[in-house]
C-alpha positions as CSV (number, residue, x, y, z in Angstrom):
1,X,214.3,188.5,-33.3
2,X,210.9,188.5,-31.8
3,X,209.9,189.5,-28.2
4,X,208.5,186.1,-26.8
5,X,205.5,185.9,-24.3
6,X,205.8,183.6,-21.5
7,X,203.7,181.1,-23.1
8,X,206.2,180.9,-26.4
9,X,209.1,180.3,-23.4
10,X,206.6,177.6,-22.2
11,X,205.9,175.7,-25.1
12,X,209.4,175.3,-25.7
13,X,210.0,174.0,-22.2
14,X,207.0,171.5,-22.2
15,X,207.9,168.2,-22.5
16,X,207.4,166.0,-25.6
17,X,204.5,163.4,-25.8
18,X,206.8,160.4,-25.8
19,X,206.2,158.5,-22.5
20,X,204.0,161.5,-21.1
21,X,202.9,161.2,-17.6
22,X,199.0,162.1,-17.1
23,X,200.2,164.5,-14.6
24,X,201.9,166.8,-16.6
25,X,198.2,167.3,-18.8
26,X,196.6,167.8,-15.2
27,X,198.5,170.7,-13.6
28,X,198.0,174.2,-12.9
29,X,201.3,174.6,-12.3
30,X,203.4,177.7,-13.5
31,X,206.0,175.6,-14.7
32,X,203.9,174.6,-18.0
33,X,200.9,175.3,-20.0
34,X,198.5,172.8,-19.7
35,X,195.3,172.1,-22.2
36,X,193.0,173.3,-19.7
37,X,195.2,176.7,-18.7
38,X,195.5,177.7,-22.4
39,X,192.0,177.0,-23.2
40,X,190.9,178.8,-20.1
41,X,193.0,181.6,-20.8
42,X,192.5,181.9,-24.7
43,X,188.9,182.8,-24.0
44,X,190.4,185.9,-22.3
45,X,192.8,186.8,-24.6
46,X,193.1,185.2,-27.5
47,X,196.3,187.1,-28.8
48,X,197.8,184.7,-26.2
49,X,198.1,182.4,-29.0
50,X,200.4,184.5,-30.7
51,X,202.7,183.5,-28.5
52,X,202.7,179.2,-29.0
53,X,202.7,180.1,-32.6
54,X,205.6,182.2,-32.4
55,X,207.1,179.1,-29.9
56,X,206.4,176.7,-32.1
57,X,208.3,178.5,-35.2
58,X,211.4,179.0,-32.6
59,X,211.8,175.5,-31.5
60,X,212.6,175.0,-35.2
61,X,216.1,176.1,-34.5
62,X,216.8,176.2,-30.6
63,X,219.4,173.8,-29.9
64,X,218.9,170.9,-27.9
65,X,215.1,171.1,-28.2
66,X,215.4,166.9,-29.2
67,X,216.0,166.5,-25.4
68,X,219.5,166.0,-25.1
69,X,222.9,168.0,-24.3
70,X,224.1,166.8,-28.1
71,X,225.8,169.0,-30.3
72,X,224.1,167.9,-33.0
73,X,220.3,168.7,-31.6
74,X,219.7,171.9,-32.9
75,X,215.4,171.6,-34.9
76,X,215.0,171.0,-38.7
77,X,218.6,171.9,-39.5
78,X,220.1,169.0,-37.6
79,X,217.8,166.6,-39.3
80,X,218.8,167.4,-42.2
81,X,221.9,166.7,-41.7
82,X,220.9,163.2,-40.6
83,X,218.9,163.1,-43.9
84,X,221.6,164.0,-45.6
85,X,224.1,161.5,-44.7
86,X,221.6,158.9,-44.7
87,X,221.2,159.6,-48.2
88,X,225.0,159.4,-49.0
89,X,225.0,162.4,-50.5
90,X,226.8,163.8,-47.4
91,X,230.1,162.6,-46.3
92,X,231.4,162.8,-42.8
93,X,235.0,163.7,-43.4
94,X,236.8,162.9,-40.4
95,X,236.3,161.8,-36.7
96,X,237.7,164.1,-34.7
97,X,235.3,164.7,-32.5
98,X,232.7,162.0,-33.5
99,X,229.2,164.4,-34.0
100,X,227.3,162.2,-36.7
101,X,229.4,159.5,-36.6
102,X,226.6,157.1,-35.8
103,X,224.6,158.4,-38.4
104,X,227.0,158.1,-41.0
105,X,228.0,154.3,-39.9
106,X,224.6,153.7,-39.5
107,X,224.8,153.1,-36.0
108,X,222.2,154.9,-34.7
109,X,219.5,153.7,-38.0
110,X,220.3,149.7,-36.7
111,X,220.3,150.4,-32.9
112,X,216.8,152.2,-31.5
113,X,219.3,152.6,-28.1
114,X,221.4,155.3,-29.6
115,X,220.6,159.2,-28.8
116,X,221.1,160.2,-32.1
117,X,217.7,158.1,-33.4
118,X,215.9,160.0,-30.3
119,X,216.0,163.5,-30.8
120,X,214.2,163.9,-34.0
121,X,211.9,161.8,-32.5
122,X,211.1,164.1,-29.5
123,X,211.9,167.3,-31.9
124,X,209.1,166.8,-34.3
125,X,206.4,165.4,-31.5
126,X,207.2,168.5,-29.0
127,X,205.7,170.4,-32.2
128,X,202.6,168.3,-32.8
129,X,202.3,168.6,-28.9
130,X,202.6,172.0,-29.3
131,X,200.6,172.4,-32.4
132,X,197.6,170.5,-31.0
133,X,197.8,172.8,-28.0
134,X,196.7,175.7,-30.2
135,X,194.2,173.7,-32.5
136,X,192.8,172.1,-29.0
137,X,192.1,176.2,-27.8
138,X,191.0,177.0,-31.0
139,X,187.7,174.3,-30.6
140,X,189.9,170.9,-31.7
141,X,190.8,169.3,-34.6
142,X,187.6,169.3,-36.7
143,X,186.5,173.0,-35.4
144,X,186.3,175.7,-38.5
145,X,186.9,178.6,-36.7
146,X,185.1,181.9,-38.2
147,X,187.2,184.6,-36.9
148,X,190.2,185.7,-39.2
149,X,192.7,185.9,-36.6
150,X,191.6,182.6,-35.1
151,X,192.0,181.1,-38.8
152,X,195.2,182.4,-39.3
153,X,196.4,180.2,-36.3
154,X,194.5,177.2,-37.1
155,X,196.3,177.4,-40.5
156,X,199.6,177.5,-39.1
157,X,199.1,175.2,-36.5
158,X,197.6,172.5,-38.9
159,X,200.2,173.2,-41.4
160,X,203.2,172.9,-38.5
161,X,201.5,169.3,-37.2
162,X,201.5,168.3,-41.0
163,X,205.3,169.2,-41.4
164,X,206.0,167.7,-38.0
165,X,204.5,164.2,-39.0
166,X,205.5,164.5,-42.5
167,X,209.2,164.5,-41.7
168,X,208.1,161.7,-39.0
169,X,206.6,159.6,-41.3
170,X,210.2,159.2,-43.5
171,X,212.8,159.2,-40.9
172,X,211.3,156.7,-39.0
173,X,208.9,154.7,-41.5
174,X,210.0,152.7,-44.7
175,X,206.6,152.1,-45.7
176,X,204.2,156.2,-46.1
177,X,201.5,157.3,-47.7
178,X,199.3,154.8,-48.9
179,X,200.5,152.2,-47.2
180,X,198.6,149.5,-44.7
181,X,201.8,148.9,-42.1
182,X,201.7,150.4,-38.8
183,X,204.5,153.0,-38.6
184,X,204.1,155.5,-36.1
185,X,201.7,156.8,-32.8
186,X,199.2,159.8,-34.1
187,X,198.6,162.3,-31.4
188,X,195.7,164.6,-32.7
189,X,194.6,166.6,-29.1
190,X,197.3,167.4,-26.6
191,X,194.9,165.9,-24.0
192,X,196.0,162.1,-25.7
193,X,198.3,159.8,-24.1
194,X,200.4,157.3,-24.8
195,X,198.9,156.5,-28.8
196,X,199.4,153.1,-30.5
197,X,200.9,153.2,-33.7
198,X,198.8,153.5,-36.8
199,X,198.6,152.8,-40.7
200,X,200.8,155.1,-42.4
201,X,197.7,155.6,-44.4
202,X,196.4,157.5,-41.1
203,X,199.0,159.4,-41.3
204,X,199.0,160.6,-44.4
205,X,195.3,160.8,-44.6
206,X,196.1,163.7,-41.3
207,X,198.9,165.5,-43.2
208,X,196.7,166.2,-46.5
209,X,194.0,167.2,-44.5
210,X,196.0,169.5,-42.4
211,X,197.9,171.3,-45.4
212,X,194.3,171.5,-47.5
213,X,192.9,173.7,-44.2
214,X,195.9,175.4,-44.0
215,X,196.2,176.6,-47.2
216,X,192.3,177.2,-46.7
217,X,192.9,179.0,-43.5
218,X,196.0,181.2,-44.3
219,X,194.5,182.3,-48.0
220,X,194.6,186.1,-47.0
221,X,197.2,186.2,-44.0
222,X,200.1,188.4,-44.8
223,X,202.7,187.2,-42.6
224,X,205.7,189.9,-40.9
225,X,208.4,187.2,-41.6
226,X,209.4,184.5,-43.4
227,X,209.6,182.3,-40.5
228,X,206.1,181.8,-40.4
229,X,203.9,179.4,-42.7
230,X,202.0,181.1,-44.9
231,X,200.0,179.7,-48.2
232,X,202.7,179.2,-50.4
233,X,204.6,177.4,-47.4
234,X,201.9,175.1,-46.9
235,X,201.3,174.5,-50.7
236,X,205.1,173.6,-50.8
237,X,204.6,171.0,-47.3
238,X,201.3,169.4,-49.8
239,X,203.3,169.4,-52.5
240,X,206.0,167.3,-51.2
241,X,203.8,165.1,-49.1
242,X,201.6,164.4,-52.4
243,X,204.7,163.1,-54.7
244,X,206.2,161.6,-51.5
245,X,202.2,159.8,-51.3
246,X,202.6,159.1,-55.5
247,X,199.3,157.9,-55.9
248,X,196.8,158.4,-58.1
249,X,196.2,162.0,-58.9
250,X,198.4,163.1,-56.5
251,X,201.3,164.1,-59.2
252,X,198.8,166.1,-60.9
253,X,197.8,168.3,-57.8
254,X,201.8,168.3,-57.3
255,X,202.1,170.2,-61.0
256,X,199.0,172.5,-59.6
257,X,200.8,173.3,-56.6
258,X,204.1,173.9,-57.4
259,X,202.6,176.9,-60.2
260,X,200.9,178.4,-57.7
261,X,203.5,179.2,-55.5
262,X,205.8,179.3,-58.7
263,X,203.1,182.1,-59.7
264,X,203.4,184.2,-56.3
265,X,206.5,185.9,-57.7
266,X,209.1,184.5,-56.2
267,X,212.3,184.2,-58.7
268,X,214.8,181.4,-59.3
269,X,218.1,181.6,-57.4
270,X,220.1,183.6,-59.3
271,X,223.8,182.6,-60.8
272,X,225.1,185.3,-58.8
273,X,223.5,183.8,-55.2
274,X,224.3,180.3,-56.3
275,X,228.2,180.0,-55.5
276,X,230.7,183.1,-54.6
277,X,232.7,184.7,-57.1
278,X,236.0,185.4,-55.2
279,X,238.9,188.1,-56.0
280,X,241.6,187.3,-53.7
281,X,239.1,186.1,-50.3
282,X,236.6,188.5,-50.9
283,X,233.6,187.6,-52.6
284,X,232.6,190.1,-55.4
285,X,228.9,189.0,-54.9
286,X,227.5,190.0,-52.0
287,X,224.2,188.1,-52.3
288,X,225.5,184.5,-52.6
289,X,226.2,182.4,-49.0
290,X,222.8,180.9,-48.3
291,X,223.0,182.9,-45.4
292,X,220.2,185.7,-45.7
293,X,216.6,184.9,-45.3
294,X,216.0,188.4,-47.4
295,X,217.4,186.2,-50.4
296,X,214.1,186.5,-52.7
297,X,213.9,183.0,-53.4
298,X,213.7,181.9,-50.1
299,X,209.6,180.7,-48.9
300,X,210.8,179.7,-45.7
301,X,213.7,180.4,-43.6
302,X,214.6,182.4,-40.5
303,X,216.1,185.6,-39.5
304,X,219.2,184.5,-36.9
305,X,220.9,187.2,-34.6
306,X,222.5,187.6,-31.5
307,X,219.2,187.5,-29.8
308,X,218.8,184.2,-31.2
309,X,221.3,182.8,-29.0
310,X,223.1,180.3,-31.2
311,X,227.2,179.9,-31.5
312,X,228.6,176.3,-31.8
313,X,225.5,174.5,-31.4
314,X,223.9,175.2,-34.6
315,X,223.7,174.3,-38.5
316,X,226.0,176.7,-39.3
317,X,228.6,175.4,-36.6
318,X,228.3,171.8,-38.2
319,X,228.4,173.0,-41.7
320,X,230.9,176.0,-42.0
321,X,234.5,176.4,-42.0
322,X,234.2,180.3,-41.4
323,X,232.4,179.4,-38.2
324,X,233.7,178.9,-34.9
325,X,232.9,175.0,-34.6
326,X,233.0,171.3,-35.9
327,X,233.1,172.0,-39.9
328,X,236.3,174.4,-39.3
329,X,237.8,172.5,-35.8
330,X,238.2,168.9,-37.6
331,X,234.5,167.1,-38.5
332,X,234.1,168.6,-42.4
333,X,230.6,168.0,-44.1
334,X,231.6,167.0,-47.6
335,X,229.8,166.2,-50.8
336,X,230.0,162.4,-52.0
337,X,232.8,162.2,-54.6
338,X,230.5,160.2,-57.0
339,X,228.2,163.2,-57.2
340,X,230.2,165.6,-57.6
341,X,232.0,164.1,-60.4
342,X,228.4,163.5,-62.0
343,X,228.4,167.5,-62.3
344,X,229.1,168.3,-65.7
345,X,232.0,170.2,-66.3
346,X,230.2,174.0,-66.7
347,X,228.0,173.3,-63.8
348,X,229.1,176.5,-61.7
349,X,227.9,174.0,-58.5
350,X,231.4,172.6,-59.1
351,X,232.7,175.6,-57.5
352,X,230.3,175.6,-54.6
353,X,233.2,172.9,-52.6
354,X,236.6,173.6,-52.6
355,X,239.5,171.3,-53.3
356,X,238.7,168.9,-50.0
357,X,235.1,169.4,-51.4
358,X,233.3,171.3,-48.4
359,X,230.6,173.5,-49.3
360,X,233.1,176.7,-48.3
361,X,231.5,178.5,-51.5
362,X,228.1,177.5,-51.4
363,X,227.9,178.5,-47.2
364,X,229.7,180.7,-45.5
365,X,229.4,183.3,-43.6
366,X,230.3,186.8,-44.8
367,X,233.1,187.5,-43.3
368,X,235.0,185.0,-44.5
369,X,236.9,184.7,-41.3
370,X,238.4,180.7,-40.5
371,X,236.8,180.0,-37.8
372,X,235.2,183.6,-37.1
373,X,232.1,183.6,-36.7
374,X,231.0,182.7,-32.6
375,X,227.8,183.9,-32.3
376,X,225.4,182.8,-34.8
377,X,224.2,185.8,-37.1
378,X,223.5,184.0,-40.6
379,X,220.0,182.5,-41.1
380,X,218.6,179.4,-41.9
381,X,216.6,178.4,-44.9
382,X,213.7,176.0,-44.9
383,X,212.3,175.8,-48.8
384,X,213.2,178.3,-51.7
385,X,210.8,178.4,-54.4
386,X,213.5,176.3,-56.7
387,X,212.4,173.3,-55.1
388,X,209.3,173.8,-56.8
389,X,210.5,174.2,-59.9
390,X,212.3,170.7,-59.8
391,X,208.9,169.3,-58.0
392,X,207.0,170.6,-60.9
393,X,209.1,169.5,-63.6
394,X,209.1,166.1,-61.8
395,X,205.3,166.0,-61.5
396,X,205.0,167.1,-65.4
397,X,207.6,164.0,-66.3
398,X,205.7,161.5,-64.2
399,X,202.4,162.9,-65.7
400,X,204.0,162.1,-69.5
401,X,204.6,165.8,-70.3
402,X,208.2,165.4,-71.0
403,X,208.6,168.6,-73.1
404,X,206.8,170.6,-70.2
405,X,209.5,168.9,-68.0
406,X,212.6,169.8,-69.6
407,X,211.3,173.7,-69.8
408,X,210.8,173.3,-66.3
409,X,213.9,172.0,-66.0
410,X,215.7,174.5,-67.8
411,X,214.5,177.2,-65.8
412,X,216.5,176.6,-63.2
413,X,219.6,175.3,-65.2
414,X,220.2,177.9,-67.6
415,X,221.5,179.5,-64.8
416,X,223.7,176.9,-63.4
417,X,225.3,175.5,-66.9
418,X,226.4,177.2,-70.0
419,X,224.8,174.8,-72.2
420,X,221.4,173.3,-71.2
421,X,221.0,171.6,-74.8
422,X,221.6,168.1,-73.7
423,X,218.2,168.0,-72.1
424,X,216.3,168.2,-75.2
425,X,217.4,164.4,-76.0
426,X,216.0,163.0,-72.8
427,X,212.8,161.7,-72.0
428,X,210.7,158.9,-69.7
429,X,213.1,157.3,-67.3
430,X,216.2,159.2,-68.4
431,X,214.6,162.8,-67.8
432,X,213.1,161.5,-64.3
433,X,216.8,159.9,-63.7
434,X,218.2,163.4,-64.6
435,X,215.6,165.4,-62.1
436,X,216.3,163.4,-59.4
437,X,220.0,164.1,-60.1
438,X,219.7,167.9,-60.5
439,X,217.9,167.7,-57.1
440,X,220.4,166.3,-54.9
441,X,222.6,168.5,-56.6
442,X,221.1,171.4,-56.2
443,X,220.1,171.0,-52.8
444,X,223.0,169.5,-51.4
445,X,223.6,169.8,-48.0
446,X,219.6,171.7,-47.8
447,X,218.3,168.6,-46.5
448,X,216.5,167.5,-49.7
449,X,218.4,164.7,-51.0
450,X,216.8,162.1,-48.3
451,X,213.4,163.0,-49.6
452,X,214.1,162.5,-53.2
453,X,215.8,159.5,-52.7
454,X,212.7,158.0,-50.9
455,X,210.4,159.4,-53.3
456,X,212.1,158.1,-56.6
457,X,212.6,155.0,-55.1
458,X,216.3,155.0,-55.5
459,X,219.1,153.0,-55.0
460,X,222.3,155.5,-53.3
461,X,225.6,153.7,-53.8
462,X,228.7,155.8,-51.9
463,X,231.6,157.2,-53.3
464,X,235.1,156.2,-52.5
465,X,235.7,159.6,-49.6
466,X,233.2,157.9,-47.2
467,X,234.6,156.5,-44.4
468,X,232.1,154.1,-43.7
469,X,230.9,151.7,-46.6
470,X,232.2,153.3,-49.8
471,X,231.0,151.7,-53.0
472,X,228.3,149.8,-51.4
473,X,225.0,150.6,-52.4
474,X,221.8,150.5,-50.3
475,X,218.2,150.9,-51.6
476,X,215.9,153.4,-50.4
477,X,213.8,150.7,-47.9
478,X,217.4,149.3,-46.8
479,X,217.3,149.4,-42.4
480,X,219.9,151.5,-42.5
481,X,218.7,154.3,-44.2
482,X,215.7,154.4,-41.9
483,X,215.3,154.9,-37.9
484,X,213.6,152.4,-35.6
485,X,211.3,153.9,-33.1
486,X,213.9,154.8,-29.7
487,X,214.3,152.9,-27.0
488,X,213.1,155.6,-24.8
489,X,209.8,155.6,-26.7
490,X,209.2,152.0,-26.4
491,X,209.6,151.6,-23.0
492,X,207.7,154.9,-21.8
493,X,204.7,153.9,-24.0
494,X,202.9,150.7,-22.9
495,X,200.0,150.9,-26.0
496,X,203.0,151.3,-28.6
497,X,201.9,148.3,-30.5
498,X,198.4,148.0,-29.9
């Protein structure tokens, strides 16, 4: 893992926007950095900014960076657990010790008092704070710097605010992208306080903007590791916000987008990484687990190790059974029975769950130890390039080009089924109806399926293991599959709904 300046330590340890006091922006204290102390010191040394960047791209995975002491607050991973089971693709399968259990009764989607609906909240604005920090040193939003390393860190930092507001603007909005309702505040300087809420429009109109610069800005940075956003990252963040936006033109520059960073050489998951091939306990394929970040489909992910600190209080923890936590000690993550049995039968995902259908041969760590692993050495993944595969065939079927779609499609799937002939019947509805199924299937439990559903427009009805609700159905704008602003947010900012 990387050595961390002070100043990555600090941005971390700031606090999030939400309810800020003006005194915080104001001091010269050691204890933070303020806008003024970075600036100041930026035009000294303006590696410094290294160091937020490299802050900014830890926070994605440090637990409890959503404010609280939960077990469940541990960055992106945790929300996509959240998505998950707000999608109903992901099935809490007991209660034992009652992580997620307000997300997966809905709890915490109806009642803006529960923790849960608070720490992706102060997650994802502690990295816009933290973002606009570095765009505010680097001359403010609508500066173009000239030097290369100073574009390089604009890039990121615009590309981080977009992901941070993008995943913002579907948790905790029904309405985004074009749309005229007021959903949430928009923080562009880290000298703002206390921001009314705005169109999601605005929002969106932010997020493209940011991801256009970014890829602008990062065009010839060679990153050292895939943690960090490079152009095919941010192309992938544009891509997803422009399908999620679906208006006019905006599939077509989603079909653009997705080549390009299918183009950059990264190959499809293979069979052999896609599900573990066992003899006995031992897996005879090495490179399946979704556990290394080296995996050459991955974009995006992050190399975990002991230095990163993690043990129970992680993704891996919550997720699996050859970790020492929740999936193995009693709370299993489980795939919706309905969409499982919607695999057909030579779909090698089938063997991804086991017979209580946990993911135990689609994650695990290597070992293979029940309940082994304490400290957290397998990484997390962000975006693998097969996600835009399956956003390009979807752009090419909502652009009319169903033939382009299904040899899109088939790309992927000819190494997950035996026979892929089926396909060739299918077109208009039926071959979006079948993308949007291969997506939450082969995503599951990647934090995907929440996105889909909202983009498509669907309608998730859950299968008969849920524990809360099974067999009743919910559309994608239903109040519980979306979070109210918290409580804590409403209270500490006075201009909320001006």
């Amino acid at each position: 893992m990387r050595t961390k300046s002070i100043l990555t330590a600090l941005v971390i340890g700031s606090v999030v926007f939400t309810g800020c006091k003006k005194e915080f922006l104001d001091t010269d204290a050691t204890e933070f950095v303020t806008d003024r102390g970075l600036s100041e010191a930026v035009a000294l040394d303006p590696n410094l900014l290294n160091g937020n960047i490299a802050g900014l791209y830890t926070s994605m995975y440090t637990a409890e960076i959503g404010g609280t002491t939960q077990d469940d607050d541990f960055g992106q991973k945790s929300v996509d657990i959240y998505m998950d089971m707000l999608s109903s693709d992901m099935v809490l399968g007991a209660l034992n010790y009652g992580w997620y259990s307000n997300v997966a009764r809905f709890q915490s989607s109806l009642d803006f008092t529960r923790i849960d609906n608070y720490h992706p909240w102060r997650y994802y604005y502690r990295i816009i704070f933290g973002a606009n920090l570095i765009i505010d040193a680097l001359g403010g939003t609508d500066a173009t710097p000239t030097e290369v390393s100073e574009r390089h860190l604009m890039g990121q930092a615009k590309a981080m605010r977009a992901y941070a507001y993008f995943y913002l603007s579907h948790v905790y909005s029904k309405e985004y992208g074009a749309g005229t309702e007021k959903t949430i505040p928009l923080y562009t300087s880290a000298t703002q306080l206390n921001q009314p809420r705005v169109t999601a429009q605005e929002i969106y109109n932010l997020i493209v903007d940011d991801l256009n610069k970014a890829i602008e800005y990062l065009d010839d940075f060679e990153r050292a590791t895939k943690d960090q956003v490079n152009k095919d990252v941010a192309k992938g963040l544009l891509a997803y916000a422009l399908a999620a936006r679906g208006a006019a033109g905006d599939w077509a520059q989603v079909e653009t987008l997705t080549q390009d960073v299918i183009d950059a050489g990264y190959p499809v998951t293979s069979r052999g990484a896609t599900v573990a091939v066992l003899s006995g306990n031992t897996v005879t394929n090495p490179e399946s687990g979704f556990n290394n970040v080296a995996t050459p489909s991955w974009i995006w992910g992050v190399d975990i190790n002991l230095q990163s600190g993690l043990d129970l209080v992680s993704w891996w923890g919550q997720m699996d059974i050859y970790t020492y936590s929740y999936a193995w000690a009693g709370d299993p993550k489980i795939i919706d029975i309905g969409l499982y049995n919607s695999m057909r039968p030579d779909d090698i995902r089938r063997n991804q769950f086991d017979a209580d259908l946990a993911p135990s041969n689609k994650f695990f760590d290597p070992k293979r130890q029940i309940g082994g692993q304490r400290i957290i050495e397998t990484d997390y993944i962000y975006m693998r390039v097969d996600e835009m595969y399956m956003l390009n065939a979807e752009a090419k079927a909502n652009l009319n080009k169903d033939a382009e779609a299904i040899a899109v499609l088939k790309e992927i799937l000819e190494n997950r089924l035996d026979d892929v002939s089926y396909l060739d019947a299918l077109s208009g509805q039926a071959l979006k109806d079948e993308i949007y199924k291969q997506t939450r299937l082969e995503f599951w439990g990647e934090g995907k399926s929440y996105l889909a559903m909202k983009r498509n427009k669907a309608t998730t009805t859950r299968g008969a293991n849920h524990l809360f609700f099974p067999g009743e159905s919910f559309p994608y704008n239903a109040d519980e599959l979306t979070f109210p602003i918290p409580q804590q947010e409403v209270i500490n900012n006075p201009n909320l709904n001006n």
